[in-house]
C-alpha positions in Angstrom: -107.2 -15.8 101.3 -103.4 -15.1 100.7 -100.9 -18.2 100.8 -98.4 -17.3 103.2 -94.9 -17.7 102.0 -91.6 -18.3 103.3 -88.5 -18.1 102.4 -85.3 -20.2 103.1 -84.4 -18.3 106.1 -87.6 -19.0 107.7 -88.8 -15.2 106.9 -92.4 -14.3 106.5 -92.6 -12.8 103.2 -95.9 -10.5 101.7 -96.1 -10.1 98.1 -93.3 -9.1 96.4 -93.1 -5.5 94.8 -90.4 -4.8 92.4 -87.4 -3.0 93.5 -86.8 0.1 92.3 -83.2 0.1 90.5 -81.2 3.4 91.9 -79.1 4.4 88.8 -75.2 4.7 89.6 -73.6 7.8 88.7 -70.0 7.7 87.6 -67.4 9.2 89.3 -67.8 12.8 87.7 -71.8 12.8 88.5 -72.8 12.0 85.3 -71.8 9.5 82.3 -72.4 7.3 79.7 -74.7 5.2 81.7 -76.9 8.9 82.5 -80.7 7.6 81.7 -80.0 3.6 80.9 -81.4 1.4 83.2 -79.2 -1.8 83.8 -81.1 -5.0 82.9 -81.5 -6.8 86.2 -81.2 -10.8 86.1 -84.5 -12.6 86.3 -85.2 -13.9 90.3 -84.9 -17.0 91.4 -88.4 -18.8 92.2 -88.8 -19.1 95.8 -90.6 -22.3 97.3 -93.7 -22.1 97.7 -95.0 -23.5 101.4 -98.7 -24.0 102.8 -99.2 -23.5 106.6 -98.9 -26.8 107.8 -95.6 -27.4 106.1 -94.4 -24.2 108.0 -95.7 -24.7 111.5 -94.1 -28.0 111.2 -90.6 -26.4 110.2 -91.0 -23.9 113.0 -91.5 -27.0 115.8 -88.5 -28.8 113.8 -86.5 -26.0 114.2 -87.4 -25.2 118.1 -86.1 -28.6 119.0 -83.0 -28.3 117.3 -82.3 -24.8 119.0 -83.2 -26.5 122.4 -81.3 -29.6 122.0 -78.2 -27.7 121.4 -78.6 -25.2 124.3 -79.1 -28.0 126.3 -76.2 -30.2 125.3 -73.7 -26.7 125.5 -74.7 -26.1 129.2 -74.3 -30.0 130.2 -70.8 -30.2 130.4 -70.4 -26.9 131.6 -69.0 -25.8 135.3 -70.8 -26.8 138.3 -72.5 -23.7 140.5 -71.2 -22.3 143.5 -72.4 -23.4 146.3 -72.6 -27.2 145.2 -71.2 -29.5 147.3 -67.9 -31.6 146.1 -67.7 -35.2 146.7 -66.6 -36.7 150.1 -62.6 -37.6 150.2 -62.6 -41.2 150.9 -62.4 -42.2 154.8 -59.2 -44.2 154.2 -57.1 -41.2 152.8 -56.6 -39.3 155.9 -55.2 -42.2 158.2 -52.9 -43.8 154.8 -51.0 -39.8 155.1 -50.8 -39.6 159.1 -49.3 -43.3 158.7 -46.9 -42.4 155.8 -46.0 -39.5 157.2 -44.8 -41.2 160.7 -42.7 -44.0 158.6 -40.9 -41.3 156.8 -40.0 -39.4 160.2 -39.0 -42.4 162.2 -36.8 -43.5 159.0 -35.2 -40.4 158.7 -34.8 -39.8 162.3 -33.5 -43.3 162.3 -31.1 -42.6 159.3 -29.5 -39.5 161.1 -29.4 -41.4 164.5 -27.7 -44.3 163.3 -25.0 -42.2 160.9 -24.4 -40.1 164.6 -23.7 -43.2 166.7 -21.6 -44.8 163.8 -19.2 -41.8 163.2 -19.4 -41.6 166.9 -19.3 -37.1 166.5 -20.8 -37.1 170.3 -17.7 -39.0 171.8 -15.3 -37.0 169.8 -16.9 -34.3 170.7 -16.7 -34.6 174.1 -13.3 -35.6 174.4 -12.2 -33.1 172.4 -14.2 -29.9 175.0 -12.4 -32.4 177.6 -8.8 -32.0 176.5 -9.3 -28.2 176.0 -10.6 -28.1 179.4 -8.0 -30.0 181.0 -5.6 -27.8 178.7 -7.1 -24.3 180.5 -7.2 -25.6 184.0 -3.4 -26.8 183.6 -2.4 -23.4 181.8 -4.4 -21.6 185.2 -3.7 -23.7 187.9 -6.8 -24.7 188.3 -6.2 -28.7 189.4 -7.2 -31.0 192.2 -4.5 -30.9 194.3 -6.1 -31.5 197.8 -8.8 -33.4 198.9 -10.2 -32.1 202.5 -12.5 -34.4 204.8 -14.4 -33.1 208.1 -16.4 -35.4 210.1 -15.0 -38.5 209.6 -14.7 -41.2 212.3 -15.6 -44.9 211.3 -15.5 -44.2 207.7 -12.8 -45.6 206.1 -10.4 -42.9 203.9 -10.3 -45.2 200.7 -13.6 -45.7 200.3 -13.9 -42.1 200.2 -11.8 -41.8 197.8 -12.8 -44.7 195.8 -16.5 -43.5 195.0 -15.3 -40.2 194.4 -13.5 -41.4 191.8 -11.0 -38.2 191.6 -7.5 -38.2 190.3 -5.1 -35.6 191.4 -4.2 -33.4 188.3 -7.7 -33.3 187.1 -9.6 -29.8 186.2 -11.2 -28.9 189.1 -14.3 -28.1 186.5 -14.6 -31.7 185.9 -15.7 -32.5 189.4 -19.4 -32.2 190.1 -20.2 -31.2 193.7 -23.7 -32.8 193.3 -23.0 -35.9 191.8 -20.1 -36.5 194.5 -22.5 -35.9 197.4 -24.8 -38.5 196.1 -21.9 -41.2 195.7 -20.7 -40.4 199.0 -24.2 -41.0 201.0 -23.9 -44.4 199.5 -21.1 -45.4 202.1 -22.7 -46.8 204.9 -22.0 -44.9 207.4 -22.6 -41.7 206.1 -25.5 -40.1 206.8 -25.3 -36.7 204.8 -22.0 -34.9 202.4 -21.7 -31.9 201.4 -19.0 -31.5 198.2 -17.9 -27.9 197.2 -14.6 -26.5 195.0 -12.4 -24.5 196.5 -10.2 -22.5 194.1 -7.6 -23.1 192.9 -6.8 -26.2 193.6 -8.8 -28.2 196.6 -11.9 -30.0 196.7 -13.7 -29.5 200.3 -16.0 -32.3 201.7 -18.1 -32.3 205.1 -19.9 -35.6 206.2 -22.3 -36.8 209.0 -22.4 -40.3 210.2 -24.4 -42.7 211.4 -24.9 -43.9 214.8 -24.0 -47.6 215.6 -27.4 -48.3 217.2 -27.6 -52.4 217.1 -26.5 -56.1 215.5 -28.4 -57.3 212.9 -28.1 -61.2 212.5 -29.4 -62.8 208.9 -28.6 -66.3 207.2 -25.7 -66.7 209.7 -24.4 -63.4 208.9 -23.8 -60.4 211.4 -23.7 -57.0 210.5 -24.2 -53.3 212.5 -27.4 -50.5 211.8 -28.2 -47.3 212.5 -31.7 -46.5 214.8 -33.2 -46.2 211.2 -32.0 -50.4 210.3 -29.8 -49.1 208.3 -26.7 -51.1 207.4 -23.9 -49.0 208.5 -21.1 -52.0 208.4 -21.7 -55.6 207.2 -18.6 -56.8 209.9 -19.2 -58.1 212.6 -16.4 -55.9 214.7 -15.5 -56.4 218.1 -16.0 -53.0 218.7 -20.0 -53.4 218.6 -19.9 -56.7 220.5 -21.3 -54.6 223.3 -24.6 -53.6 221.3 -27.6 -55.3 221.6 -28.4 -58.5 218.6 -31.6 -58.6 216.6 -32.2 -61.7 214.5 -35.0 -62.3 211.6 -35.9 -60.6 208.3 -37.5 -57.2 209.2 -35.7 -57.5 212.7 -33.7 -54.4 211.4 -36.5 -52.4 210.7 -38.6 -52.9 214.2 -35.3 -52.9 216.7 -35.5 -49.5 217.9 -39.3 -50.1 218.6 -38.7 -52.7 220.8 -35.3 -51.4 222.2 -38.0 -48.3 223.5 -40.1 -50.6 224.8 -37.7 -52.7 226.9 -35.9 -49.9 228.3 -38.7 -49.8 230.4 -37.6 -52.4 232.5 -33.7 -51.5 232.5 -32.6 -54.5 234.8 -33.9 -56.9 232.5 -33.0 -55.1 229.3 -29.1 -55.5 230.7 -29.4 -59.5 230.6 -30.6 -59.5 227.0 -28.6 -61.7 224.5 -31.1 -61.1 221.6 -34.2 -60.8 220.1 -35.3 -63.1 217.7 -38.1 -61.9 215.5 -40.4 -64.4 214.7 -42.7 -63.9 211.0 -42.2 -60.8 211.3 -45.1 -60.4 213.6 -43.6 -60.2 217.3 -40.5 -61.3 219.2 -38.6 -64.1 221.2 -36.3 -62.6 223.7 -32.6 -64.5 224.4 -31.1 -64.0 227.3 -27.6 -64.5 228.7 -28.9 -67.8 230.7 -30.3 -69.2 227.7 -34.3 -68.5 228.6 -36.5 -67.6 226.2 -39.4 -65.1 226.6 -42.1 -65.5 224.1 -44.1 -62.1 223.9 -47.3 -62.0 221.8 -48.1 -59.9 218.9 -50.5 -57.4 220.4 -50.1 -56.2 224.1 -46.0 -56.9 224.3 -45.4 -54.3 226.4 -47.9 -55.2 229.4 -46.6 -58.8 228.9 -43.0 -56.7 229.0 -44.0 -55.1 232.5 -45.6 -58.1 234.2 -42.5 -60.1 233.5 -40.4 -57.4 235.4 -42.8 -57.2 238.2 -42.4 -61.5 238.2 -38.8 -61.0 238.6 -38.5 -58.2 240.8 -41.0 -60.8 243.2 -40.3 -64.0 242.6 -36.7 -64.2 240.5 -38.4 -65.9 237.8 -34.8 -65.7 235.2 -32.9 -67.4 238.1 -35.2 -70.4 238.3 -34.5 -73.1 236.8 -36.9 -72.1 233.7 -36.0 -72.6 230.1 -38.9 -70.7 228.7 -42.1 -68.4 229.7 -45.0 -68.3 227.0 -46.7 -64.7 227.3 -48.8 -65.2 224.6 -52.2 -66.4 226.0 -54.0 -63.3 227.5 -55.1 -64.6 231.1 -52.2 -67.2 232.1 -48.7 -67.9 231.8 -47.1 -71.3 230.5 -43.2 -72.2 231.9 -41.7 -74.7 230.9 -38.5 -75.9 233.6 -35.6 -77.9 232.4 -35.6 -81.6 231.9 -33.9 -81.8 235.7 -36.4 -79.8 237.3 -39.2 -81.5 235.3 -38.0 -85.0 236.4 -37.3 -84.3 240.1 -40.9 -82.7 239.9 -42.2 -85.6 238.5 -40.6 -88.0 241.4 -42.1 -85.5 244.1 -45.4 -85.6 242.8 -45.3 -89.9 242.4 -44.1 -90.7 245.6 -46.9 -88.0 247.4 
């Protein structure tokens, strides 16, 4: 059995043979050197291995070969497909927040240089003058104010809320604005503002009705059908209307002035009607009775009260009031004469 050698590149070698020596011809084909064989210089002895000691190299040698394949692809890029790792939960909200400080900052910053240098005011009052400059080079001023449709409103406060000077651009008037000061006077009901060129500003208005008096913490004033406060004077003009007294007297009046028209005669001796928690009403009248109607059914109690008067002249007695309120009776209560001279009749029967 032939020992297996190997050499020191791990190479399988068989039994040597001796190379055969290929003689080198000179540049000509031919020479000096033509049939001398160069001497060749004796070989190295090559180690000599049994099979153990080579099978072990061979292992030796795998593991080396594997340990660096291993160690090259390690640090080497990840495959597609493979998934990254999660942004933290916190980032997200940290940049929405960061984001809306720098905004409001520099929204801030620009707002607060703007109201400093105060470029909006100057602005407009500079597009003010040239506008007042081109209406005066045109013509086109307030010269006239015209007013339709007025009766009880008073000419100054017309002019006071529409606050218009005569010389100004007739551009700087707004129709629409106007209207709505205007249907703040009490007695106006509706305005209508419009220019007319060159020079006039044209206004119609609709007033209110004087409908009744409207009593409250000892002051009097005069409303429209809708309790509207048309004039807070008490005029002697509107002496002649009909009074109602109370918080939310104003809002109910023309309610119960429907009602007791019903009953006309009696309407025409009313002083005025008190309105009593807001619930129902006392009625005055000019002899100084009171009628006290009740909170639901007011107008039957209304009727039977005219049919009491129309039989038996129950206001001319000598009554100081008449409860309505209870459903099946009446209560009257006489003056304190009457009551005494009662009181006498009934002791000495």
């Amino acid at each position: 059995m032939r020992e297996i050698v190997i050499d020191k590149e791990d190479r399988v070698l068989g039994p040597s043979k001796p190379r055969a020596q290929k003689a080198k011809r000179g540049l000509f084909g031919g020479g000096a050197a033509k049939g001398k064989k160069k001497k060749s210089a004796p070989r190295k002895a090559e180690p000599q291995l049994s099979s153990g000691t080579a099978l072990s190299r061979l292992g030796g040698l795998s593991v080396q070969i594997t340990d660096r394949i291993t160690t090259s692809f390690t640090g080497s890029k990840p495959k597609r497909g493979a998934r990254r790792k999660p942004a933290p939960a916190w980032r997200k909200p940290v940049l929405i927040c960061a984001g809306v400080v720098l905004a409001a900052v520099v929204i801030g910053g620009i707002t607060n240089y703007v109201v400093k240098s105060e470029i909006i005011e100057r602005s407009a009052q500079w597009i003010d003058e040239q506008q007042q400059s081109i209406a005066e080079f045109f013509g086109l001023t307030v010269q006239e104010i015209s007013v339709i449709g007025r009766e009880r409103t008073e000419a100054a406060d017309i002019l006071r809320v529409l606050d218009i000077q005569r010389g100004e651009s007739i551009f700087a008037v707004d129709p629409e604005a106007a209207r709505e000061r205007l249907e703040t006077l009490g007695w106006v009901a509706a305005a209508s503002v419009m220019r007319r060129y060159p020079d006039e500003i044209f206004i119609e208005i609709t007033e209110r009705r004087p409908y009744a008096r409207w009593q409250l913490d000892g002051k009097t004033g005069v409303i429209d059908r809708t309790g509207t406060v048309v004039s807070r004077d008490d005029e002697g003009a509107y002496r002649h209307l009909p009074k109602v007294v109370g918080p939310g007297a104003n809002k109910h009046a023309a309610e119960l002035f429907d009602m007791l028209v019903q009953a006309p005669e009696l309407f025409a001796r009313l002083d005025s009607a008190v309105r009593v928690r807001d619930r129902r009403w006392d009625l005055e009248f000019d002899n100084r009775l009171t009628v006290k109607l009740p909170e639901k059914g007011a107008t039957d109690a209304w009727l039977a009260l005219s049919r009491l008067q129309a039989e038996q002249q129950i206001l001319d007695k000598d009554v100081v009031a008449i409860d309505m309120r209870a459903d099946d009776r009446l209560y009257v209560r006489l003056s304190e004469g009457s009551a005494n001279i009662r009181r006498v009749v009934a002791n000495g029967s």
